[in-house]
N, C-alpha and C positions, 0 to 999 in steps of 0.2 A: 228059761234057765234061771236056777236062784243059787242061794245057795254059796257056798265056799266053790265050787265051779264056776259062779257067774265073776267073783274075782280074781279067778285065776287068768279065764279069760282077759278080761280085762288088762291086765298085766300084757297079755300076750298080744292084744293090741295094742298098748301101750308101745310095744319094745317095736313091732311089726309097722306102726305106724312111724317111730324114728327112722328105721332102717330106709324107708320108702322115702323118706325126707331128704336123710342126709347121705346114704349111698347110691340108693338111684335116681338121686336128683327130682324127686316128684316135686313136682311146687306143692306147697305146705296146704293151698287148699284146696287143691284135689285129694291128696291122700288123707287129710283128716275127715273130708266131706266121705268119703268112701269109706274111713274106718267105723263113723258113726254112723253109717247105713248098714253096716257090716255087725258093728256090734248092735245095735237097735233090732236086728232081726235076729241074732242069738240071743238077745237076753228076753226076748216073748214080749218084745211090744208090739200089739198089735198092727197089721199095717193099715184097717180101718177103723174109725172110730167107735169103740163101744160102749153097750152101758152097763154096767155092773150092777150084781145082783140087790143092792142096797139102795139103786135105782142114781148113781153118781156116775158121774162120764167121764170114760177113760179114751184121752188124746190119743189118735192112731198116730204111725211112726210119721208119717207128712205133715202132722201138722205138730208131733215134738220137735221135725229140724226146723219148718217155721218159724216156731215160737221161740227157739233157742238163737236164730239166725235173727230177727229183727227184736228180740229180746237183744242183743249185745250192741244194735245200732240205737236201741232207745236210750241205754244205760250211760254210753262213752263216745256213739258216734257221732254226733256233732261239736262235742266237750273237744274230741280232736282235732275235727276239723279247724274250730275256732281255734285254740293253741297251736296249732301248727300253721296257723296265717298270721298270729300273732308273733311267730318266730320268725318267719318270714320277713314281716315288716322290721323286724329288728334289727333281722342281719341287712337287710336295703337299707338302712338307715344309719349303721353306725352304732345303734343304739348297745347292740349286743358286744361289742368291742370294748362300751364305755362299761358297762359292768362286769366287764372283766377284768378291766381298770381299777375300778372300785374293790373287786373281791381279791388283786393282789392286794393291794395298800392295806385292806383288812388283815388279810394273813401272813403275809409275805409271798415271794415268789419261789419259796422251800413249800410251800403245804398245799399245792392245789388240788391235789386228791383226798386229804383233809377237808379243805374248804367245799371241795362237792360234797362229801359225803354229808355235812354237816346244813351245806344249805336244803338237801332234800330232808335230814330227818326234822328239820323247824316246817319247813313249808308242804311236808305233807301233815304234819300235825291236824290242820283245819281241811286239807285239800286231800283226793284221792289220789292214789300213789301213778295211775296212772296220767292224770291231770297236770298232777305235779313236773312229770317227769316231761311232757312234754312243754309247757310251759319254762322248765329250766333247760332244756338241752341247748339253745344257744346260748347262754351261756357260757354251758359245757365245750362246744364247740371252738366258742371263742377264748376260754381259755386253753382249750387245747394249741390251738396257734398261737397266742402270746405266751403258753410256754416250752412247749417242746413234751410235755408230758404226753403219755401214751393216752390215745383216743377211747381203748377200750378199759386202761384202770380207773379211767373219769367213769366211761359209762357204768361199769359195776359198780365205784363209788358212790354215785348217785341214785343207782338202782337198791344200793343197801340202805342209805338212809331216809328214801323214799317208803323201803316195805314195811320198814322198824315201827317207825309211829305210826304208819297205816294200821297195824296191827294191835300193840301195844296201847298207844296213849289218844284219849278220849281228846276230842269232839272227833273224830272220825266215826263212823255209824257201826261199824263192828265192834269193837270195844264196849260200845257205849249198848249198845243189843245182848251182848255176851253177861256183862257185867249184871244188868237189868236181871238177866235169868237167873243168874246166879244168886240172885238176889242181894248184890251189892249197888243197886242202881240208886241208889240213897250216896255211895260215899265214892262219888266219882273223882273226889279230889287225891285218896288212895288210893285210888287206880291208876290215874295221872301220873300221883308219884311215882310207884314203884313202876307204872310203863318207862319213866325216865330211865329207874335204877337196874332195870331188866334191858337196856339197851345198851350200857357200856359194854358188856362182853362182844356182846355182837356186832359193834362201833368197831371194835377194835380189831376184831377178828375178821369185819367187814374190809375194813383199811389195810387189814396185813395180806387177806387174797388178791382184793384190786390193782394191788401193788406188784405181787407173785405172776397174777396168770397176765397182767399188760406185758410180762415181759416176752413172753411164749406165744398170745394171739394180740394177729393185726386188724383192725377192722379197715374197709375198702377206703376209707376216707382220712385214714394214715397220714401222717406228714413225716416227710425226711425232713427232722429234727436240724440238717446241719442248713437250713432253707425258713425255718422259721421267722425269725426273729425280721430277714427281708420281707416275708411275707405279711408279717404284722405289720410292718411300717409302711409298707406297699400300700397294705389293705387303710389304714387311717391318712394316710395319701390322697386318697379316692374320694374320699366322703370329705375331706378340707376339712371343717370343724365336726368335730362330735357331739351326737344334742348333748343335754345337760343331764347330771345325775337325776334330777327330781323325774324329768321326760321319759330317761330310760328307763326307770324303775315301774314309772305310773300303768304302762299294762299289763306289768308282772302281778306287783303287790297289792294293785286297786279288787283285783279280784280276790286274791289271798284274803284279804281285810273284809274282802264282803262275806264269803264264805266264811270266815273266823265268826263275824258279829252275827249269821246264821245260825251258828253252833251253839254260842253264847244263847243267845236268843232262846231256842228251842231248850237248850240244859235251863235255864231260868223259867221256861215253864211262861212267857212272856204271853199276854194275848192283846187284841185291839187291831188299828190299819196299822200304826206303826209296826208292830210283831208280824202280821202280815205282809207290810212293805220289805222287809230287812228278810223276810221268808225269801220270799221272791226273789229280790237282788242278790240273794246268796246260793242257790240252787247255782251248780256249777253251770249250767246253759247259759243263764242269764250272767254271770259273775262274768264269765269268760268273752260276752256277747259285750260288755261293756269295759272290760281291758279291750276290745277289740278295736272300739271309740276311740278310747287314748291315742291308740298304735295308728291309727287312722290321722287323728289329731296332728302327730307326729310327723307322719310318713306326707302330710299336707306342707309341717314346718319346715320340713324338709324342703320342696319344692318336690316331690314327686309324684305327684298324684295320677300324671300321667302313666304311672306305669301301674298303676293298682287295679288296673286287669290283669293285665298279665301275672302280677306276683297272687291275685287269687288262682288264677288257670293253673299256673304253675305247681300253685301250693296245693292243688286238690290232684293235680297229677300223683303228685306222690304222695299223699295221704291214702288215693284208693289200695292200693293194693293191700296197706298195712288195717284199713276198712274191712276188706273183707277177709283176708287173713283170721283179724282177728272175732269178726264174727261165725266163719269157721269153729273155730276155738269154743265158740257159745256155742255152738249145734252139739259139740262134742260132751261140753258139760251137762245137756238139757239132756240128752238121751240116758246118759250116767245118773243123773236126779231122778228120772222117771221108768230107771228099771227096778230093782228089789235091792240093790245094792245096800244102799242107805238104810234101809228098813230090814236087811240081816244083819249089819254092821248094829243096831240099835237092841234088836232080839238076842245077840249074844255079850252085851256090854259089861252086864254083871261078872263074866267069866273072866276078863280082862281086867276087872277093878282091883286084883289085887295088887295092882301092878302100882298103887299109891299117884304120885304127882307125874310120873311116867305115863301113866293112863291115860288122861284126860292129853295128852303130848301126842303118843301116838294116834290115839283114834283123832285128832285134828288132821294132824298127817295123811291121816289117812283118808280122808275125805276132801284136803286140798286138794291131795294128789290125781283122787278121783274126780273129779269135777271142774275142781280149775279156780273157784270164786275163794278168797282168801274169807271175804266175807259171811258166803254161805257153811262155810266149815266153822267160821269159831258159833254163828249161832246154833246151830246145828250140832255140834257137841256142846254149845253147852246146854242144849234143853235135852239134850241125851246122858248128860255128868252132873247135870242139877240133881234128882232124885236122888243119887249118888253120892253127895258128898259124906254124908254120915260115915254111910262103907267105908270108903276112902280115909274118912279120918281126918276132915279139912272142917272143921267147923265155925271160926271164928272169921272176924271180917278179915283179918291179914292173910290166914290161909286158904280162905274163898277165893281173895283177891290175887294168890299165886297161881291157884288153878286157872283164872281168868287169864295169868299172863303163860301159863302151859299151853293153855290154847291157842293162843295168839302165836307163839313159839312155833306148832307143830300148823296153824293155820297158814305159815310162809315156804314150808318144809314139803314136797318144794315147788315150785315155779318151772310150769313145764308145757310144752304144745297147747295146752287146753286153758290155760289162762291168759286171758288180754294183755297183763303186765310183761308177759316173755314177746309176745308179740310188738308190743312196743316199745321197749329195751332192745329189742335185737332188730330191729327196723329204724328207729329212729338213730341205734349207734352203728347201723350202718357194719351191723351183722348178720351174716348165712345162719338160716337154725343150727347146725352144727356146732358154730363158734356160739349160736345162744345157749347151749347143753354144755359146754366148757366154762361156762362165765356166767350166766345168767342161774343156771339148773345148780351148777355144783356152788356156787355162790351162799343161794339160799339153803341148800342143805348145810353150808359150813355154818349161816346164822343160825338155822334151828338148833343146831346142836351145841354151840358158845350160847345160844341163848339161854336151854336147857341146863348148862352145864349151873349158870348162874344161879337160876328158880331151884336148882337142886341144891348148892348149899345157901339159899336164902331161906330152902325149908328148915336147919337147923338152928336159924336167928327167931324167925319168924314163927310167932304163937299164937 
């Protein structure tokens, strides 16, 4: 099947696939493993491997779930594992208490849904939004209990300014690929910028939903607010002194900083062992593998080392299921990249160009949506909107650089079963996919469109 039927389907597994999730209770990866076996064999991928007639080999349908399946555990699954034993050790320690201490005194105890929001869009800047998020959720957690705030306007807040700069503002690797195509891979500092100035709409528009739907959904790990404030002193009670700010910080940010000086690095074009070395300790494996140290460090100064069995046993308990969940979610994506989808979407793109800075917004959209990788859609439009731009009418570097942030815009729009980041958003804040499709799904559609809303009159400043 090809063709404008192969995305209607789609659609209709899309919708077929929620239903199964969130009415009849299927576990998320059973019915996603079943839809992309389901649509893998309507959309005519072979179910054994073949070789096309120009003598290049086409993956049968076993080994596109394969590939999509331990393609998501190569990408993010250890990257988890380690952030969520680094969380772990946190909240054993005290540590995550102490920086939530720190990020009142920062903002006050009026703006903690501000202050998440604000700490993911700086620390996903250099880090991926998945990364990010799990690396801040205690945190999150721990401000939730120091202030009575709702569990799930933190988690959307965070989840907003987690996707923003993922998207948006370079050294993240999409941006920075998109931009490249575009041919503004020279003036990365413009891109930066205006990722910054394409981000207030959606900051704020971000901040005014998390605030809206905490008040309508609960996540399972809720607190009766009139119980807090005992529960925080209870909780710093326990631990007798809390390490020190420099301790609690060192496995969060040791990594962020490696990653950052990685980014650097690479945009500088650096080479030698040094640019090598600074490679290496910055790949999120490694970055996260040595906050891991710290927390280890810590969890030592602590006096508890005895339990650092346990707290790994524990922490992979539940890391598995959002593991395979969210590699799921990759089989789903692989199957959607390796039917014709992509390559009708690209055969018909001229017919859609008249649609100006709109254009290059939806077709992102529209391959988010299909696929799942926030990543794989903005490059992906944009080596499909590069040829393009003439058409369109975007010639200069500022208007280049708005269609790069179009893309970026319609690359978030939206966050839905098939992506990693809905999976761990609604897993690690200790939501049903249901409640992720209320908060996570419509979330990101409110940002793409405040984000759009912005690049659309930035197009009448901008020349």
């Amino acid at each position: 099947m090809t063709g404008l039927p192969l995305i209607l389907l789609f659609i209709v597994a899309i919708v077929v696939m929620i239903v199964m999730i969130s009415k009849f209770k299927i576990h998320p990866f059973i019915s996603i493993m079943c839809i992309s076996l389901l649509l893998g064999i309507a959309a005519g991928i072979p179910i054994v491997d073949k070789v096309a007639e120009d003598g290049s080999k086409i993956s049968g349908l076993a080994n596109v779930i394969g590939a999509g399946f331990s393609g998501t555990f190569t990408s993010i699954g250890i990257v988890i594992i380690l952030g969520a034993l680094i969380g772990s050790i946190l909240e054993q320690t005290g540590a995550a208490l102490k920086l939530a201490d720190m990020v009142i005194k920062l903002v006050g105890k009026n703006n903690p849904v501000l202050a998440m929001e604000l700490m993911g869009w700086v620390v996903s800047i250099p880090v991926f939004c998945d990364s990010g998020f799990v690396i801040l959720n205690p945190i999150r957690k721990a401000l939730v209990k120091r202030t009575g705030e709702s569990s799930v306007a933190m988690t959307v807040a965070l989840a907003t300014g987690l996707y923003l700069s993922h998207v948006f503002i370079p050294p993240t690797p999409g941006p920075i690929a998109a931009a490249s195509t575009l041919g503004i891979g020279n003036s990365l500092i413009l891109v930066m910028g205006l990722g910054v100035v394409c981000s207030i709409f959606p900051l704020i528009a971000g901040l005014l939903y998390a605030k809206f739907i905490g008040k309508s959904v609960k996540a399972d790990d809720e607190n009766d607010t009139s119980e807090v404030t005992k529960t925080y002193e209870e909780l710093v009670a326990e631990y007798g002194k809390l390490p020190s700010g420099f301790s609690s910080l060192a496995p969060i940010i040791v990594p962020i900083i490696l990653m950052a000086l990685s980014s650097v690095a690479s945009m500088a074009k650096m080479s030698g062992f040094a640019a090598d070395l600074i490679g290496f300790l910055g790949t999120p494996i490694i970055a996260l593998a040595v906050g891991t140290i710290f927390a280890v460090i810590q969890l030592s100064g602590a006096g508890k080392m005895n339990d650092f069995y346990n707290i790994c046993n524990e922490t992979l308990k539940t890391v598995g299921p959002i593991l395979f969940v969210t590699a799921a979610g990759g089989v789903l994506g692989k199957v959607i990249s390796s039917s014709d989808m992509v390559n009708y979407i690209s055969q018909h793109a001229t017919a859609l160009s008249t649609m100006g800075i709109f254009f290059p917004f939806l077709l992102s959209a529209i391959l988010k949506s299909a696929q799942g990788s926030s990543t794989v859609a903005l490059t992906t439009t944009a080596g499909i909107v590069a040829p393009l731009l003439p058409v369109l009418g975007f010639t200069t570097p500022g208007q280049v650089t708005l269609v790069c942030m179009a893309i970026g815009a319609g690359a978030m729009t939206v966050s839905h079963a098939n992506d990693s980041f809905f999976w761990v958003v609604t897993n690690f804040g200790a939501m049903s996919p249901d409640r992720g499709y209320k908060t996570q799904t419509m979330n990101t559609l409110v940002l793409g469109l405040a984000a759009m809303l912005e690049i659309w009159l930035l197009t009448f400043i901008i020349h």
